[in-house]
C-alpha distance (Angstrom), angle and dihedral (degrees) to the residues before:
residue distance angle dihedral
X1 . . .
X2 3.89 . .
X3 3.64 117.9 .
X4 4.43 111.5 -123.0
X5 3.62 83.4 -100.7
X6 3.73 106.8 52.3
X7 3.98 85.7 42.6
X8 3.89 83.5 63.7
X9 3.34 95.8 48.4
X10 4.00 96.7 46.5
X11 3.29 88.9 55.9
X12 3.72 105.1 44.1
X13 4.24 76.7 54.9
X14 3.07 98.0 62.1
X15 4.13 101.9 37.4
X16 4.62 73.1 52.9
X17 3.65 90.7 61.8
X18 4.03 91.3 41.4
X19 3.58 80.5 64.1
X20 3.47 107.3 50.9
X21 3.91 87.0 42.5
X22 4.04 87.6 57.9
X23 3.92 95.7 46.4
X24 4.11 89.5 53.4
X25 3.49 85.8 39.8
X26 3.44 136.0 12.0
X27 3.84 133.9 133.3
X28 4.00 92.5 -71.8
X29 3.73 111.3 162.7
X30 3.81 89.9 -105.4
X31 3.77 106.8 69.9
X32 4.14 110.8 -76.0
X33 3.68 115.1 -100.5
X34 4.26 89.2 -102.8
X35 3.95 99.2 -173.9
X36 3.72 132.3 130.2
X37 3.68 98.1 -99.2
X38 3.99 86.8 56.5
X39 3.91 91.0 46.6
X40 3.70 95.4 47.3
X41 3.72 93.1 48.9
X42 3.80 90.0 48.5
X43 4.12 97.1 42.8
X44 4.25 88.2 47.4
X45 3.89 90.0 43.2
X46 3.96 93.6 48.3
X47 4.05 81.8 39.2
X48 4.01 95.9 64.9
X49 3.96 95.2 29.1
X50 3.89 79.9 61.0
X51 3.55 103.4 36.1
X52 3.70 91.9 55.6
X53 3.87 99.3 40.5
X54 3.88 83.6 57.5
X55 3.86 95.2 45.7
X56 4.09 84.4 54.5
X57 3.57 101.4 51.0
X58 3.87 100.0 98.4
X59 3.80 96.4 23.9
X60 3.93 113.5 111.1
X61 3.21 111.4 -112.2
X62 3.57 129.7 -177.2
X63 3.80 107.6 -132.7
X64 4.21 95.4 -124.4
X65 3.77 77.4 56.5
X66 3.84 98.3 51.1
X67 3.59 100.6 43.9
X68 3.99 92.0 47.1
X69 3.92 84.8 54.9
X70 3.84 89.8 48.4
X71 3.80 95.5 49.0
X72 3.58 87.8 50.2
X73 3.51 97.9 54.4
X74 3.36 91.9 40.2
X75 3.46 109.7 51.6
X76 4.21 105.8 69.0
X77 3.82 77.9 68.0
X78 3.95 92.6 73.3
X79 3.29 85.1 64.5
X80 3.96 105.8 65.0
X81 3.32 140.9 97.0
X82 3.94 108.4 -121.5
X83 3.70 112.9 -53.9
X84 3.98 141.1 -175.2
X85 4.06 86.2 12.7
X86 3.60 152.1 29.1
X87 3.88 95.6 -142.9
X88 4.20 82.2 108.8
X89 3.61 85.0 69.7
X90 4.16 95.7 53.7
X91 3.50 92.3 50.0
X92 3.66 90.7 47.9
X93 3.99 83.9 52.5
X94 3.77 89.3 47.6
X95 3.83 97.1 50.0
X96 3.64 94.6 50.5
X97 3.85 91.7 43.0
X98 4.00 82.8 60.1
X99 3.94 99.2 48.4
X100 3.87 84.3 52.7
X101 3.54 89.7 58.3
X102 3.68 93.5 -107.6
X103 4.11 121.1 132.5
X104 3.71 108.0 -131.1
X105 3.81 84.3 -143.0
X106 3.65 95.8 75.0
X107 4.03 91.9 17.6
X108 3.66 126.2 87.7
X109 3.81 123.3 -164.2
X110 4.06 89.5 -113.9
X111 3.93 83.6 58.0
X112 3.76 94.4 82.8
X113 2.92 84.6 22.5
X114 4.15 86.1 -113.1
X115 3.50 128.0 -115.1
X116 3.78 92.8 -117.0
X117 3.95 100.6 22.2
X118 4.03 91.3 121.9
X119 4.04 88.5 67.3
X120 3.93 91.6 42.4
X121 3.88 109.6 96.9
X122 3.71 114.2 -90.5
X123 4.16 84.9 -121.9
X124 3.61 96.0 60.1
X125 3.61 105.5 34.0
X126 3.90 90.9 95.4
X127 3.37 99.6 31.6
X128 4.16 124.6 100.7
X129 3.90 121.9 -114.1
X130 4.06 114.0 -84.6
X131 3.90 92.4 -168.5
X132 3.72 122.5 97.8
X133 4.05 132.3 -100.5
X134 4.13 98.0 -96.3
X135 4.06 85.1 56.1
X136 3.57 96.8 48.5
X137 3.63 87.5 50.6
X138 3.67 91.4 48.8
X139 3.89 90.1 50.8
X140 3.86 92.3 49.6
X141 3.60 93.7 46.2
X142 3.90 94.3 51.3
X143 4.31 88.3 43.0
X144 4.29 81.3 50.6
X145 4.02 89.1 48.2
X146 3.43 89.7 51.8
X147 3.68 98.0 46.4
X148 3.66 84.3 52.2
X149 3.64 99.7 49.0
X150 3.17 112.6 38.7
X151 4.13 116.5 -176.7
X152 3.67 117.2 -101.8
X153 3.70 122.4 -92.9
X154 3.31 100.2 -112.8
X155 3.71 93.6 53.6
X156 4.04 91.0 41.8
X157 4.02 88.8 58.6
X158 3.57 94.8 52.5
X159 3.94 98.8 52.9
X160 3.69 117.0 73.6
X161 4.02 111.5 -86.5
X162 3.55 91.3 -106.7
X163 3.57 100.5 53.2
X164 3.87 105.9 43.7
X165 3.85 92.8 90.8
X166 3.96 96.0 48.4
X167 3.70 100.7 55.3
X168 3.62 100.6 82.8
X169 4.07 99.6 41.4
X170 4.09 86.9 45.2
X171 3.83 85.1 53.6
X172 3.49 91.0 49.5
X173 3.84 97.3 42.7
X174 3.83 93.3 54.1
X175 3.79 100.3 43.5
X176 4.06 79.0 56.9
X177 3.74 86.8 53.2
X178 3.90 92.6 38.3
X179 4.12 87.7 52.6
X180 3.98 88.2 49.6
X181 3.98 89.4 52.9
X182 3.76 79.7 49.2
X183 3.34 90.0 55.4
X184 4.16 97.1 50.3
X185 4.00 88.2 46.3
X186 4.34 87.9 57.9
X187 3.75 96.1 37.6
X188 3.82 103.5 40.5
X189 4.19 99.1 62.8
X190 3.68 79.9 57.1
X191 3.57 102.7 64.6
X192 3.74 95.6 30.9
X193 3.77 88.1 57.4
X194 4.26 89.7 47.0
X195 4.06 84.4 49.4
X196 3.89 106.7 44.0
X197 4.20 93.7 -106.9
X198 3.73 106.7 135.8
X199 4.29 104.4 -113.6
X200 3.71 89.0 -117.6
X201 3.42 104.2 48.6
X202 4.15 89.7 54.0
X203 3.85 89.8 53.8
X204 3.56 101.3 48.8
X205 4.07 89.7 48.6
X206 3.28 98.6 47.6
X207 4.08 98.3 38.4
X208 3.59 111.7 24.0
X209 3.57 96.1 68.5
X210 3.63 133.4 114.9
X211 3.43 100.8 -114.8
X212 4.80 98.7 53.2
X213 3.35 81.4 77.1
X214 3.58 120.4 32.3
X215 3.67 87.6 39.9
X216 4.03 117.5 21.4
X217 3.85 90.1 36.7
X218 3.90 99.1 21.7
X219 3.63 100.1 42.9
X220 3.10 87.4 32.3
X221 4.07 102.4 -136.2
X222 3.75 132.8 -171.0
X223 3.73 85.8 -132.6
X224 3.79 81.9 86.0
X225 3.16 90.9 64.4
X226 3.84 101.0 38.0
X227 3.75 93.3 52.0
X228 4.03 91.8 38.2
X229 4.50 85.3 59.9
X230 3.85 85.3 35.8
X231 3.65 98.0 63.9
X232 3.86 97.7 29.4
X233 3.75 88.5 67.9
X234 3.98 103.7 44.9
X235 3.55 79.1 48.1
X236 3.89 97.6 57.6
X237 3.68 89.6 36.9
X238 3.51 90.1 49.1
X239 3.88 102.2 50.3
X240 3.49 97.2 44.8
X241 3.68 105.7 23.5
X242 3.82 94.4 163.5
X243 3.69 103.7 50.0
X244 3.96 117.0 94.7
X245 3.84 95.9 -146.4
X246 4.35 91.6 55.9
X247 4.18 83.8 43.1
X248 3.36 85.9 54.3
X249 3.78 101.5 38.8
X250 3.60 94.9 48.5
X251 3.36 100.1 43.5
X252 4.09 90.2 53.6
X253 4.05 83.7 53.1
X254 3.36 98.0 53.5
X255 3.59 92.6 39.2
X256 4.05 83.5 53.5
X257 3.41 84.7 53.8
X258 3.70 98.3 55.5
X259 3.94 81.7 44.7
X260 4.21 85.8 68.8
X261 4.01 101.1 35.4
X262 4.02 121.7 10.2
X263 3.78 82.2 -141.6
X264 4.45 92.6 86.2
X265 4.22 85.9 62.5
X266 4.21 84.5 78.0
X267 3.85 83.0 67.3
X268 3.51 106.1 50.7
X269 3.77 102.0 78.5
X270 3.79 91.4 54.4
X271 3.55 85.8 47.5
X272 3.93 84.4 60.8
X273 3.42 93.5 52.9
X274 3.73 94.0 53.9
X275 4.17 85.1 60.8
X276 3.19 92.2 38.5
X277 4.01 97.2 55.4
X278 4.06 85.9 49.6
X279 3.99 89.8 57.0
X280 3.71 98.2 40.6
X281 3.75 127.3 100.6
X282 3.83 110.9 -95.6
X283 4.11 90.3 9.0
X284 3.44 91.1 -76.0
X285 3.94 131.5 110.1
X286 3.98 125.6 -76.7
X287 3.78 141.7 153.7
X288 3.60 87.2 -86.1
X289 3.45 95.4 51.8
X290 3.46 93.1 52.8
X291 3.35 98.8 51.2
X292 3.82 92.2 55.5
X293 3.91 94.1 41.8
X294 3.79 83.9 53.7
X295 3.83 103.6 45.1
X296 3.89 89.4 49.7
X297 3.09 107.9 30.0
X298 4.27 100.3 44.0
X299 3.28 95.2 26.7
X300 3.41 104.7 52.9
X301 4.48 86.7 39.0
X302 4.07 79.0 54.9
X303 3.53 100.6 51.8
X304 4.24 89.6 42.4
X305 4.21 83.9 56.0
X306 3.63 89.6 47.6
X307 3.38 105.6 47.6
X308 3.72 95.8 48.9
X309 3.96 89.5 44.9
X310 4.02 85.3 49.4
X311 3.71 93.8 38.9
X312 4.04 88.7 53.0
X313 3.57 91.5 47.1
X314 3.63 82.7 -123.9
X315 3.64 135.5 143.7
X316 4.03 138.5 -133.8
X317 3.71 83.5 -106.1
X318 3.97 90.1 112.8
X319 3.91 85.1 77.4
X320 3.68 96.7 62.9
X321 4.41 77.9 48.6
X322 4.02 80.7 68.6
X323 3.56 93.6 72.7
X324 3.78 97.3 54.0
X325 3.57 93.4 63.1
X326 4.25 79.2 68.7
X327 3.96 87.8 75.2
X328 3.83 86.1 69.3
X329 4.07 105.6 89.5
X330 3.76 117.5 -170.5
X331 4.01 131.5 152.2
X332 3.93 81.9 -129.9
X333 3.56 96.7 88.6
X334 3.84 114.1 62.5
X335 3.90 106.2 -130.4
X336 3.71 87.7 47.6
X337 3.76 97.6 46.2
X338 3.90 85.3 57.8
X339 3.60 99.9 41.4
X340 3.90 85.8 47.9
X341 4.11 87.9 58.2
X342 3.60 89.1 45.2
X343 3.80 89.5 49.4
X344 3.75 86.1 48.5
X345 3.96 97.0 53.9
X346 3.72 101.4 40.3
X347 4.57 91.1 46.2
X348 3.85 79.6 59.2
X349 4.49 76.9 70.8
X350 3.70 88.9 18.7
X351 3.51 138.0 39.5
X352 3.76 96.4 -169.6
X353 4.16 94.1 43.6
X354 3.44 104.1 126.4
X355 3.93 116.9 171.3
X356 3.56 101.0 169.9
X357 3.93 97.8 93.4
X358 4.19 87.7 54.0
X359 3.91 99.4 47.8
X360 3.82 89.8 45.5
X361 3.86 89.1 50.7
X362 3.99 89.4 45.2
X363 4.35 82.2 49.6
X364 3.95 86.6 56.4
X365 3.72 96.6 50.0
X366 3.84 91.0 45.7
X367 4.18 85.4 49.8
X368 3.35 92.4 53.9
X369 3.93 93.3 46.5
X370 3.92 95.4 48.4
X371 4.00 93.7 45.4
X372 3.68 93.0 58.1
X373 3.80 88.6 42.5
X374 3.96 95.7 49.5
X375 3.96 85.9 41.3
X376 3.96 98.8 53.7
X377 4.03 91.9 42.8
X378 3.79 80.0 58.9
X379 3.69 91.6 47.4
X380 3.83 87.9 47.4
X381 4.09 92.7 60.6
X382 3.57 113.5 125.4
X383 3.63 97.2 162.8
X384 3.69 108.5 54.2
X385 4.05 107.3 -14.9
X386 3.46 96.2 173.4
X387 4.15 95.8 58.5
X388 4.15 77.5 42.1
X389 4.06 90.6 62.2
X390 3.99 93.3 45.2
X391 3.47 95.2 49.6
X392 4.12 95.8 39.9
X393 3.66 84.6 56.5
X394 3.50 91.8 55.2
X395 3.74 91.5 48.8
X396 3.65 92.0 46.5
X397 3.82 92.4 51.8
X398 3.92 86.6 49.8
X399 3.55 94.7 46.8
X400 3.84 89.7 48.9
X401 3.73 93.3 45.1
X402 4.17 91.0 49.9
X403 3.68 88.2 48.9
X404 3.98 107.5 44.6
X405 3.50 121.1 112.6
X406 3.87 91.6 -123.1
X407 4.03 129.2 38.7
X408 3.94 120.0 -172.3
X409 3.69 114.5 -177.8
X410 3.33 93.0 -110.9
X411 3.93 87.2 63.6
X412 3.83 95.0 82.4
X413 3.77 90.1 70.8
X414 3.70 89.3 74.6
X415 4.00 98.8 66.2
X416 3.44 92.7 22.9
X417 3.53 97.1 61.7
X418 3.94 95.8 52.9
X419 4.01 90.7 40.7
X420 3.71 87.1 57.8
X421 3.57 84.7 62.2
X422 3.32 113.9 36.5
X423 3.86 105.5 30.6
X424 3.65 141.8 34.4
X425 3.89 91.3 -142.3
X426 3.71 95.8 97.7
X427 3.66 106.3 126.7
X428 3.25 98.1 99.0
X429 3.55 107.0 53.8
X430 3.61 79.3 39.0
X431 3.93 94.4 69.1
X432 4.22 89.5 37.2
X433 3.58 89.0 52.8
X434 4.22 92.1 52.4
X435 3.76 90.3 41.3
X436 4.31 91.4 46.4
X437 3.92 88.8 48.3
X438 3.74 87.5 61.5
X439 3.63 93.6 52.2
X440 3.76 103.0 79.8
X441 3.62 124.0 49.8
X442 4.24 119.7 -152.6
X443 3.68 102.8 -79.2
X444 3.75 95.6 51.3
X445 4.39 96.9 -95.9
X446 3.96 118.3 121.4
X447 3.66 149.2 160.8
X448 3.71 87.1 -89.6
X449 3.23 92.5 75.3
X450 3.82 104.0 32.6
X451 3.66 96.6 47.1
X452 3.95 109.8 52.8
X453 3.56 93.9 136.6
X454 2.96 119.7 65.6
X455 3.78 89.7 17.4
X456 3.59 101.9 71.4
X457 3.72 93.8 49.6
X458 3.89 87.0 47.4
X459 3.95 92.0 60.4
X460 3.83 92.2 42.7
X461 3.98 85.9 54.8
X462 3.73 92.4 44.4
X463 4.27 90.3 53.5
X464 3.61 91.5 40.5
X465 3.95 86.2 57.5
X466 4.12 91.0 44.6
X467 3.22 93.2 53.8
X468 3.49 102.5 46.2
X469 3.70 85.7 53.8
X470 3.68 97.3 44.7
X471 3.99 86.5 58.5
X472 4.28 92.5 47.0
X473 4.14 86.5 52.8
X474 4.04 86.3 40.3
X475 3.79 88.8 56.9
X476 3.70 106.2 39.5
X477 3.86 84.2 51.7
X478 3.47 86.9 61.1
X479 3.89 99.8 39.9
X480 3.81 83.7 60.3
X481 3.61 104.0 46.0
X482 3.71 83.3 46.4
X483 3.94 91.7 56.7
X484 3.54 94.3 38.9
X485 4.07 89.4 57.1
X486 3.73 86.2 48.9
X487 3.83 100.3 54.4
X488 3.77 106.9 31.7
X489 4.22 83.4 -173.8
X490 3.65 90.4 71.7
X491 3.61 108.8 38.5
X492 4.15 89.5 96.6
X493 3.72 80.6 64.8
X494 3.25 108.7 36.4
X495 3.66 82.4 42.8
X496 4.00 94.5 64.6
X497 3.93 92.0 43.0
X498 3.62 92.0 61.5
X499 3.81 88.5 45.6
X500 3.63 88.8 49.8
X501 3.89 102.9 49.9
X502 4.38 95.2 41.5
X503 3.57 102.5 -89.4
X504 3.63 106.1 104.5
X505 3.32 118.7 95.7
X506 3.65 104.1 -126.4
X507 3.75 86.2 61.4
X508 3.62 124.8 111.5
């Protein structure tokens, strides 16, 4: 087993050879340098960033010793071009389209035409921003800044051509994306502590792993900033769930956060229920309770979204942006990856059968049935309801996450990061996470995209088999209980076998 210190090390290898892959060939707006030498650096780089975020998930840490680790692994990523992605390049598109007066909403970055549209993916360059008002704000401001400042000459002449006018805004965009990490690494001790997760232990799952910094920082992504705003407010709300001004506060984060990615609004009603557990009679969740959690908590995450959309003089129209991200059609995401077999089977009868718009639409109405269900178990809680709102959002992120029509590596981050808090059933994601971060190579290509067929039907195979499983465990839960009901003399040992093979509840 690796001592602490060689764990460090191993990692801060491999996040070394991330690096050097992304200088030979990140997502520059000339086409990355794709070879093997690039690909190999990347895979073996991703490889020990993995292998030792793994190793360290059940060592105990001290949280000093954690976030020191994480810094140090994340920090040769500030020093990239773009990497993983070329999503830096749309919101570069989208801030400029705003300082031109322009609304991203009914915009495109081929309107202009912008600045950098040739390095913007051919499937979003005429499509309208999905990201809320506070981000396009953010964008325009770090465009203006740009503008403003523009990078001495003698620096200018000694970056490629191409580059010179990116350096500054892909400064900006990542310390945005550092200060939502930031963000994660104050709020997350917080709700570990509240739900019985050592400190430590949260930190390292949630910002050791190989994708913070080849993705969040490297990218960089607004879901830094999103999940940064996200867990800043349960964690107000949840350390002073009685006090107006951290209602208040909290819910005008997470509203903020809904104000960068729609995604933060599945938190908000367990957010409620955290208020609403600290009103109630006996601490646990009532009518009155509920009508506090949602008056401070929604209302004041309301008036936060409005205010920035007003302030912008913006519209809602990034909603109807949501939809375009539906063009994108990749075997990652589960609903598609079956609806893509189907589509497969029935074009052998058909050449127009297309079944991917149906399954997705089945995946929504199954979302919305398993968030209300995950929601009123929390609601439910008599024994501890605030622990039962952390981890509901958690499973309500997962659930949404499992069921979107799109996944991007990246995505993971989003249950992952409130699992690692509230639950010590992380494996999972764990493992998806690894797998995802090998996904994407440094200038944005992948095996997503390469490998439709046979990867769809792969996935379809792979949830087939889950859920036949789930349903044997389901049943020989039952087939105990049932026999320890029926002979009371054996339920002590019946009792200790389910313990003993995961079904007990108290198991983790």
């Amino acid at each position: 087993m690796l001592s602490s210190r060689a764990l460090r090390w191993v990692g801060f290898g491999g996040s070394v050879l991330l690096l050097v892959a992304g200088l030979l060939g990140g997502a520059l707006p000339a086409k990355g340098n794709h070879n093997i030498a690039v690909t190999s650096l990347w895979l073996v780089g991703t490889a020990l960033m993995g292998y030792a975020w793994w190793t360290g998930r059940d060592r105990e840490f001290s949280p000093r010793w954690a976030l020191g680790t994480i810094a140090l692994w994340t920090a040769p990523f500030l020093f990239l071009p773009p990497v993983g992605s070329r999503d830096f390049y749309s919101y570069s598109c989208q801030g400029e389209l705003y300082t031109n007066g322009l609304s991203p909403y009914t915009s495109t970055a081929e309107t202009l035409p912008c600045t950098w549209v040739g390095a913007v993916p051919p499937i979003w360059r005429d499509t309208v921003a999905p990201y809320g008002p506070l981000f396009i704000l953010l964008a325009a401001a770090i465009i203006a800044v740009g503008h403003a400042l523009p990078l001495a000459p003698s620096v200018v002449d000694a970056l490629p051509p191409h580059l010179g006018s990116l350096v500054l805004p892909l400064v900006l965009f990542r310390l945005v994306a550092l200060a939502g990490v930031l963000g994660m690494a104050a709020g997350l001790p917080v709700l570990a502590r509240r739900c019985g997760v050592p400190p430590a232990r949260a930190l390292w799952l949630a910002l050791a792993g190989p994708l913070i910094g080849a993705h969040l920082i490297g990218g960089p992504h607004n879901d830094a900033a999103m999940l940064g705003l996200l867990v800043a407010g349960l964690a107000v709300i949840t350390r002073f769930p009685r006090h107006w001004a951290a209602i208040l506060g909290g819910g005008a984060l997470l509203g903020a956060s809904v104000a960068v990615k729609a995604t933060s609004l599945i938190a908000l009603p367990f957010a409620v229920l955290i208020v609403a557990a600290a009103y109630g009679k006996n601490r646990t969740v009532d009518f009155r309770g509920l009508v506090i959690g949602t008056a401070g908590v929604f209302g004041a995450a309301a008036a936060t979204l409005a205010g920035i959309t007003v302030a912008g003089g913006l519209d809602f129209g990034w909603i109807a942006g949501l939809q375009d991200s539906g063009e994108l059609v990749q075997f990652s995401s589960m609903p598609t990856a079956v609806g893509m077999t189907f589509t497969y089977v029935g074009q052998l009868f058909d050449p127009d059968f297309d079944a991917v718009p149906a399954v997705r639409a089945v995946a929504y109405g199954v979302l919305a049935v398993a968030l209300v269900v995950i929601w009123v178990r929390a609601l439910r809680e008599r024994v501890d309801p605030t622990r039962a709102a952390l981890f509901g959002a958690a499973a309500a992120v997962v659930a949404t996450v499992a069921l979107a029509p799109v996944f991007l590596p990246w995505y993971t981050l989003w249950p992952l990061t409130l699992l690692a808090a509230t639950s010590f059933r992380t494996k999972v994601v764990m493992v998806i996470t690894i797998v995802a971060s090998f996904s994407v190579l440094p200038d944005g290509s992948g095996l997503v995209r390469s490998l439709k067929f046979p990867g769809a039907p792969l996935v379809t195979i792979y949830l087939i088999y889950l859920g036949v499983r789930y349903l044997r465990r389901r049943r020989s839960e039952r087939e105990l209980q049932a026999m320890i009901e029926a002979e009371p003399s054996t339920r002590v040992t019946l009792t200790s076998m389910t313990t003993r093979v995961g079904l007990g509840r108290g198991v983790r």
